[in-house]
N, CA and C atoms as an extended XYZ file, in Angstrom:
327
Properties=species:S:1:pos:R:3:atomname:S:1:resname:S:1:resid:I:1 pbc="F F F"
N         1.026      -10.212      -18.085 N   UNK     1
C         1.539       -8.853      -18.008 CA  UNK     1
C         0.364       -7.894      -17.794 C   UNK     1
N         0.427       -6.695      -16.911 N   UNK     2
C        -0.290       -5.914      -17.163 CA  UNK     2
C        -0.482       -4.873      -18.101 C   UNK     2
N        -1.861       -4.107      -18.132 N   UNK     3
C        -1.835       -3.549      -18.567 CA  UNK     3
C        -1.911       -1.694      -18.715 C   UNK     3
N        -2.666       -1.536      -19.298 N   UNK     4
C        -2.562        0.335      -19.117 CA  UNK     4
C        -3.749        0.033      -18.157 C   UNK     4
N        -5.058       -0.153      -19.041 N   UNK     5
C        -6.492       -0.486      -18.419 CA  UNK     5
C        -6.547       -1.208      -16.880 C   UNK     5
N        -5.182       -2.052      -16.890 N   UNK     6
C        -5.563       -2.738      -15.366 CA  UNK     6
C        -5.035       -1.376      -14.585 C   UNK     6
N        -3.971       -0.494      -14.948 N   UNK     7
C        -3.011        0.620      -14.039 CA  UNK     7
C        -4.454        1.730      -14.050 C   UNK     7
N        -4.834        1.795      -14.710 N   UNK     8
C        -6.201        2.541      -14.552 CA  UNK     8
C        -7.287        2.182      -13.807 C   UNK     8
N        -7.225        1.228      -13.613 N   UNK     9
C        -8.245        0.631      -12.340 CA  UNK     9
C        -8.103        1.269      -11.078 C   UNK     9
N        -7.016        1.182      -10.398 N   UNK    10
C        -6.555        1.767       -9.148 CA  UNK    10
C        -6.945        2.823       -8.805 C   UNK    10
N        -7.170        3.112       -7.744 N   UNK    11
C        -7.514        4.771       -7.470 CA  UNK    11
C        -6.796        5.194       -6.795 C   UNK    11
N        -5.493        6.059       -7.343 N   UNK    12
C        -4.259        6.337       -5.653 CA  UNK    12
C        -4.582        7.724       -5.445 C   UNK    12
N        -4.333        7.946       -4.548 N   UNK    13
C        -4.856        9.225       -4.255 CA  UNK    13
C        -3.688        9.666       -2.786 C   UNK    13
N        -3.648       11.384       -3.023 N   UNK    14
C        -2.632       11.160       -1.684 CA  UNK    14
C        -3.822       11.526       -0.550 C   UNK    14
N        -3.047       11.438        0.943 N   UNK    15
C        -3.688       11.986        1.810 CA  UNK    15
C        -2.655       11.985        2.666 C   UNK    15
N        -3.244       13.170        4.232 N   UNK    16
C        -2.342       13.402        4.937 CA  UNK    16
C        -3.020       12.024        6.059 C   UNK    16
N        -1.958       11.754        6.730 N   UNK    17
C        -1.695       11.187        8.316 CA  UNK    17
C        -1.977       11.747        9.307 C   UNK    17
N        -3.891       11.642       10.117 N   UNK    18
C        -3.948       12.817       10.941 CA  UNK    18
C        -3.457       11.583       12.292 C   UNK    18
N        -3.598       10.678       12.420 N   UNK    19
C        -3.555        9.556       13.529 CA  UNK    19
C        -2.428        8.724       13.450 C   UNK    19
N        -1.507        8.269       14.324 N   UNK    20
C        -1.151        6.890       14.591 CA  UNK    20
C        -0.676        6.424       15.802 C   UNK    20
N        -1.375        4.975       15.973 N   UNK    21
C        -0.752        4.204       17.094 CA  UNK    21
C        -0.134        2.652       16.826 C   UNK    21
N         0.554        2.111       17.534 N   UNK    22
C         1.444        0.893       17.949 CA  UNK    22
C         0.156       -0.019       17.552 C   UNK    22
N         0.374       -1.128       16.760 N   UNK    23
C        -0.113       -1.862       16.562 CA  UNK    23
C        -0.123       -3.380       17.100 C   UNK    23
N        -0.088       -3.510       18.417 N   UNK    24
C         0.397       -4.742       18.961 CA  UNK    24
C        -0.240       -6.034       18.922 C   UNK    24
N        -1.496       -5.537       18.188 N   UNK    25
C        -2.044       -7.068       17.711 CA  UNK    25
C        -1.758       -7.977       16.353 C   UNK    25
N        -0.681       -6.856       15.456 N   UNK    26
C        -0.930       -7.414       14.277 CA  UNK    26
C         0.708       -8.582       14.747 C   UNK    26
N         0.901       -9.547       13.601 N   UNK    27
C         2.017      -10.658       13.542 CA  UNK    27
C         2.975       -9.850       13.232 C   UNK    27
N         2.970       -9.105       12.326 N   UNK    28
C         4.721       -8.680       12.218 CA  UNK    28
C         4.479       -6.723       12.785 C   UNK    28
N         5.895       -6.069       13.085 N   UNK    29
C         5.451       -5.472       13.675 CA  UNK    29
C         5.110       -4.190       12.561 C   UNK    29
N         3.754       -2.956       13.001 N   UNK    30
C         3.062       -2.252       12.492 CA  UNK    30
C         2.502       -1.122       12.828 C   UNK    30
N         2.132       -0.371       12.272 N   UNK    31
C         1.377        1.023       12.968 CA  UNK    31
C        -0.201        0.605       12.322 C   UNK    31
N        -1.034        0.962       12.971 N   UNK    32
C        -2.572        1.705       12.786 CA  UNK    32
C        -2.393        3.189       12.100 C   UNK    32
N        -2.914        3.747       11.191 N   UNK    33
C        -3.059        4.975       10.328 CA  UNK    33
C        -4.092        5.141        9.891 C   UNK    33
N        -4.880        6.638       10.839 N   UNK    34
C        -5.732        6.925        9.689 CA  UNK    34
C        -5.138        8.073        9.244 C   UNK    34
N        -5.684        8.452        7.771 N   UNK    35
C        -5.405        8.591        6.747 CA  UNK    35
C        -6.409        9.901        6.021 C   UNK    35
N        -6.565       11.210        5.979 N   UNK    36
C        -7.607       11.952        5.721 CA  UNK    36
C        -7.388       12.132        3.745 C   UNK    36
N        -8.373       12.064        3.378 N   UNK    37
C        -7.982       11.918        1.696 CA  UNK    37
C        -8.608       12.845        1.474 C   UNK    37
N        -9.304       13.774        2.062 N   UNK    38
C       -10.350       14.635        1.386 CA  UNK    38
C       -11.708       14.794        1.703 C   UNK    38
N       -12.335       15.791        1.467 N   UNK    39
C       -13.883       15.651        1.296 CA  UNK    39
C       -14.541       14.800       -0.146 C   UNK    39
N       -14.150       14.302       -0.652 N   UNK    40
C       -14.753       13.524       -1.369 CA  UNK    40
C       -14.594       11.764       -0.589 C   UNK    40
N       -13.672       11.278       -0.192 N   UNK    41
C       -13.611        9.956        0.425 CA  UNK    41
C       -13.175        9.703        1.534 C   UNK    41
N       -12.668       10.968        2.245 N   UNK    42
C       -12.984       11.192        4.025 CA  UNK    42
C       -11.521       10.865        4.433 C   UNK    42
N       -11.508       10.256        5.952 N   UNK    43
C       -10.783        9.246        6.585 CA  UNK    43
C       -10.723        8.158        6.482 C   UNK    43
N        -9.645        7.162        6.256 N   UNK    44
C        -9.419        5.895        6.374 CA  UNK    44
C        -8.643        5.109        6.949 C   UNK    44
N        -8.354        4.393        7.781 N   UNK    45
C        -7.090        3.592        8.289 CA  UNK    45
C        -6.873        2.376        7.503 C   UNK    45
N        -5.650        1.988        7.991 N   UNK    46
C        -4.801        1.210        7.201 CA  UNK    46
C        -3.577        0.819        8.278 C   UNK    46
N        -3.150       -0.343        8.061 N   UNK    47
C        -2.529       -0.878        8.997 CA  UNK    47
C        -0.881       -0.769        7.900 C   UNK    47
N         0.254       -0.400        8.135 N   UNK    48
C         1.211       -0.247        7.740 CA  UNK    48
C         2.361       -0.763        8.242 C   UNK    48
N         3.514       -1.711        7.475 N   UNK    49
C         4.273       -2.066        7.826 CA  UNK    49
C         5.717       -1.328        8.078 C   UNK    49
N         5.845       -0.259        8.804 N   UNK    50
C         6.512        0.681        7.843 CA  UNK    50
C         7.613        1.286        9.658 C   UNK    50
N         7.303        0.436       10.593 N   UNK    51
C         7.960        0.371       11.850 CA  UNK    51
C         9.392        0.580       11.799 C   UNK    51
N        10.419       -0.122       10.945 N   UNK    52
C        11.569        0.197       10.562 CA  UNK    52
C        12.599        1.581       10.507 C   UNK    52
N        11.356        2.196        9.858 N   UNK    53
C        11.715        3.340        8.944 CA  UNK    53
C        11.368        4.810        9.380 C   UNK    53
N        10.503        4.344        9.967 N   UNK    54
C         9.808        5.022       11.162 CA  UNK    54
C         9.081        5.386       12.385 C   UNK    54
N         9.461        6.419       12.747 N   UNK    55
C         8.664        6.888       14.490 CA  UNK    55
C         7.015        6.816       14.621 C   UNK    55
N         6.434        6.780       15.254 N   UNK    56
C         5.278        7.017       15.657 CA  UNK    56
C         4.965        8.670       15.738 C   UNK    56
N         5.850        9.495       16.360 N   UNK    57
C         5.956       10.921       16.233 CA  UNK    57
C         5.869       11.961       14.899 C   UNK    57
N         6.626       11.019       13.921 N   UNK    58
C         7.104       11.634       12.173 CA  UNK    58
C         6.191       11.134       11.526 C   UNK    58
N         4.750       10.781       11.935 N   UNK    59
C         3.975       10.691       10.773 CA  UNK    59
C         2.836       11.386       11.109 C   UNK    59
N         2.007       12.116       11.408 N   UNK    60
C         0.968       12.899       11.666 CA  UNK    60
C         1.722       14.307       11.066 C   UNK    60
N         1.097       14.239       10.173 N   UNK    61
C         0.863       15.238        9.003 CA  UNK    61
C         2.252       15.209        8.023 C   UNK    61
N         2.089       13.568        7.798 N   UNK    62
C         2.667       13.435        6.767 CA  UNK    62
C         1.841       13.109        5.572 C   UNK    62
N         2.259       13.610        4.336 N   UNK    63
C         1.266       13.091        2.971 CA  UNK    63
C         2.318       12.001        2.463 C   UNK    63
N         0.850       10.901        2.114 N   UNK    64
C         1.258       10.074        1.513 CA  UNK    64
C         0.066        9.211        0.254 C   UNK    64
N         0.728        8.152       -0.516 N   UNK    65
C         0.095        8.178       -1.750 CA  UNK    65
C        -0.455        6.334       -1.204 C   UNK    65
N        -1.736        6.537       -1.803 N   UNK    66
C        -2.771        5.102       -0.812 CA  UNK    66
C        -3.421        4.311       -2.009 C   UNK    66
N        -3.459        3.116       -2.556 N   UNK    67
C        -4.528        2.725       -3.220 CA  UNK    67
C        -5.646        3.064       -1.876 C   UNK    67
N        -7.224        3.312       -2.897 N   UNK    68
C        -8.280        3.718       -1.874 CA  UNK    68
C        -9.556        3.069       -2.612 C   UNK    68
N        -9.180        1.940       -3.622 N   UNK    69
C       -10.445        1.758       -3.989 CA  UNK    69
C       -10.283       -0.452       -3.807 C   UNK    69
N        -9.061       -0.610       -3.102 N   UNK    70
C        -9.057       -2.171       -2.966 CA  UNK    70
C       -10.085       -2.360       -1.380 C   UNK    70
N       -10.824       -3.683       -1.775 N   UNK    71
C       -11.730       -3.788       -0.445 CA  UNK    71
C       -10.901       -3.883        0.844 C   UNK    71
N       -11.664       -3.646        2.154 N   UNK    72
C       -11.056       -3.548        3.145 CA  UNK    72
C       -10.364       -4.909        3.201 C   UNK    72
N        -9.562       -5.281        4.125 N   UNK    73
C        -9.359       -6.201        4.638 CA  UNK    73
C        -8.795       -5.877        6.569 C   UNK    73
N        -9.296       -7.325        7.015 N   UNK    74
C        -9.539       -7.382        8.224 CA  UNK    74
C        -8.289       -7.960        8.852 C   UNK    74
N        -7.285       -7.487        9.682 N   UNK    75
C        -5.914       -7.487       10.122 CA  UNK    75
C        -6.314       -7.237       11.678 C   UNK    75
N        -6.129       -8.564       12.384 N   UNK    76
C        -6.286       -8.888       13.853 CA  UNK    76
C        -7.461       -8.474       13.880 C   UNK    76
N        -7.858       -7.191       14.833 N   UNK    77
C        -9.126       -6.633       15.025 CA  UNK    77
C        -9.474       -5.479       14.706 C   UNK    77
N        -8.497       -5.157       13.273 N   UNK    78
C        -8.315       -3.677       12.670 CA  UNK    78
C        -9.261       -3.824       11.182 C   UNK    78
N        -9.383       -2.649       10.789 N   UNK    79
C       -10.342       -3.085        9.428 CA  UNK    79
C        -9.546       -2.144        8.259 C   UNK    79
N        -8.774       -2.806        7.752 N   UNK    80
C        -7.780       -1.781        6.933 CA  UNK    80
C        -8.527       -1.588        5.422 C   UNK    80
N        -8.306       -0.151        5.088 N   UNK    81
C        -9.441       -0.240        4.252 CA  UNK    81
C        -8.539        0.860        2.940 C   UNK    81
N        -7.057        1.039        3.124 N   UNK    82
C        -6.520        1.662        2.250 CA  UNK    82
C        -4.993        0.816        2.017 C   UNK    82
N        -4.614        0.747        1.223 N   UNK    83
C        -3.134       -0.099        1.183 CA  UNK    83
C        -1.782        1.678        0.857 C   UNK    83
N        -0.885        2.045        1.134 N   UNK    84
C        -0.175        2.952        1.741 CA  UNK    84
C         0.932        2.099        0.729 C   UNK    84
N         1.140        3.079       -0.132 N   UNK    85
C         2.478        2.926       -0.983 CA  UNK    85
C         3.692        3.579       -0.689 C   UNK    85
N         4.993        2.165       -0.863 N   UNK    86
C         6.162        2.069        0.039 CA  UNK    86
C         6.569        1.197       -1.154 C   UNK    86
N         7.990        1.536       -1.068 N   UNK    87
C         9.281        0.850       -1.736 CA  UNK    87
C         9.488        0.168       -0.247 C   UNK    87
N        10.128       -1.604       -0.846 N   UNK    88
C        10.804       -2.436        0.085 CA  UNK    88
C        12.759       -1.814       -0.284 C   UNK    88
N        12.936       -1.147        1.037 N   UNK    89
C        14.262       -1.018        0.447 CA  UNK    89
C        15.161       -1.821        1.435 C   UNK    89
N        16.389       -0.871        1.341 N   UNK    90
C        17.646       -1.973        2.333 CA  UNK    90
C        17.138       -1.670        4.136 C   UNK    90
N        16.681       -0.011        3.995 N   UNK    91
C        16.439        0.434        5.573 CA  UNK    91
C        15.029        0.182        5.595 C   UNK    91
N        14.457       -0.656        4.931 N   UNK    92
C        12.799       -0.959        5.447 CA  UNK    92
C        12.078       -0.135        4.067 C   UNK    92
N        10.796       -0.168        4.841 N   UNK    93
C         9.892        0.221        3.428 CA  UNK    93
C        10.056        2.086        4.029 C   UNK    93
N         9.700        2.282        2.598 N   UNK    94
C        10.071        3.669        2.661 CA  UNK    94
C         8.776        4.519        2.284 C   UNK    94
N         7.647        5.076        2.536 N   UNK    95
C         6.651        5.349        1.999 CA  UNK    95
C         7.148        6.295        0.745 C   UNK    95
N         6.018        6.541        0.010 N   UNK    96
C         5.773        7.213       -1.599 CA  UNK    96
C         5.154        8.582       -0.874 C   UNK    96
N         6.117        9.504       -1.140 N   UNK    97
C         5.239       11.056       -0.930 CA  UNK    97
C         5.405       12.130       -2.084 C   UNK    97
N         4.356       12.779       -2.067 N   UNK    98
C         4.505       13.733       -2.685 CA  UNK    98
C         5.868       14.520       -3.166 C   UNK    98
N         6.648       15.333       -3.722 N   UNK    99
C         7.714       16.030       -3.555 CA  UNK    99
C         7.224       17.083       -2.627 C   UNK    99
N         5.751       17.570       -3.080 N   UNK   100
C         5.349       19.391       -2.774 CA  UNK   100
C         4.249       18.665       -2.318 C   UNK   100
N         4.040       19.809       -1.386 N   UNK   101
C         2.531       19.242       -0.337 CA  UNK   101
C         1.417       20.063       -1.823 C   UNK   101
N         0.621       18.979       -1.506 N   UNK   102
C        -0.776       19.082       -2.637 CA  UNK   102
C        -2.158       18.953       -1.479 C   UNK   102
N        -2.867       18.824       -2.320 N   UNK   103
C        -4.360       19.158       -1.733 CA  UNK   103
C        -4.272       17.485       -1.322 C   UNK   103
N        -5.252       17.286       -0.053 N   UNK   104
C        -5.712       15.627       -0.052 CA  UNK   104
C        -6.927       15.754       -0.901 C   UNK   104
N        -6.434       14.171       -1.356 N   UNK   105
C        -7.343       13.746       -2.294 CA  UNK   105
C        -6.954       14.019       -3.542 C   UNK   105
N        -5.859       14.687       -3.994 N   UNK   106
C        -5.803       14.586       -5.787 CA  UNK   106
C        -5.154       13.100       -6.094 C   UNK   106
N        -5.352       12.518       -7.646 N   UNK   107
C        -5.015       11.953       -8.194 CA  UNK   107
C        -3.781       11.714       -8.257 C   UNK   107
N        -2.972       10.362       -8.567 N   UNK   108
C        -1.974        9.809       -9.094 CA  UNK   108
C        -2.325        9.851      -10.551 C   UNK   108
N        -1.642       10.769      -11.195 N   UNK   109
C        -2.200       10.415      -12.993 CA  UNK   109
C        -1.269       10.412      -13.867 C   UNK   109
């Protein structure tokens, strides 16, 4: 089971969606996202499964909530370096947003 201390490990943080394109190298299908979190930890991309649910058009300058402190990992010839929190629902994954637009870069606390 986890714990408080492991939920404290994580670093989620929101950020807005200044980029995305079609991801046609990855196996299942995906978008490329980068991801602006702030002046403290910048831009990041992240490869997202999230095609279902959504356009390519409806996400640039959308906020959304990212672990930002798990190591990159390397997806086809992409270097994903944030994981993008989403409920698996019935219409696909659904990303985690804010209610009220906030600053990029504050805390999940």
């Amino acid at each position: 089971m986890a714990t408080f201390e492991d939920f404290q490990k994580l670093d989620m943080r929101v950020g807005e969606i200044i980029r995305a394109e079609e991801f046609t190298k990855a196996r299942k299908p995906a978008y490329k996202l980068w991801i602006d979190f702030g002046d403290e930890i910048g831009v990041k991309q992240s490869s997202a499964q999230i095609t279902d649910r959504y356009r390519l058009d409806e996400l640039v300058g959308k906020q959304v909530l990212g672990v930002v402190n798990f190591p990159p990992m390397k997806i086809a010839d992409f270097k994903s370096e944030v994981l993008v929190m989403g409920t698996y629902s019935d219409q696909g994954v659904v990303l985690i947003q804010p209610e009220q637009k906030v600053k990029k870069g504050d805390r999940l606390g």
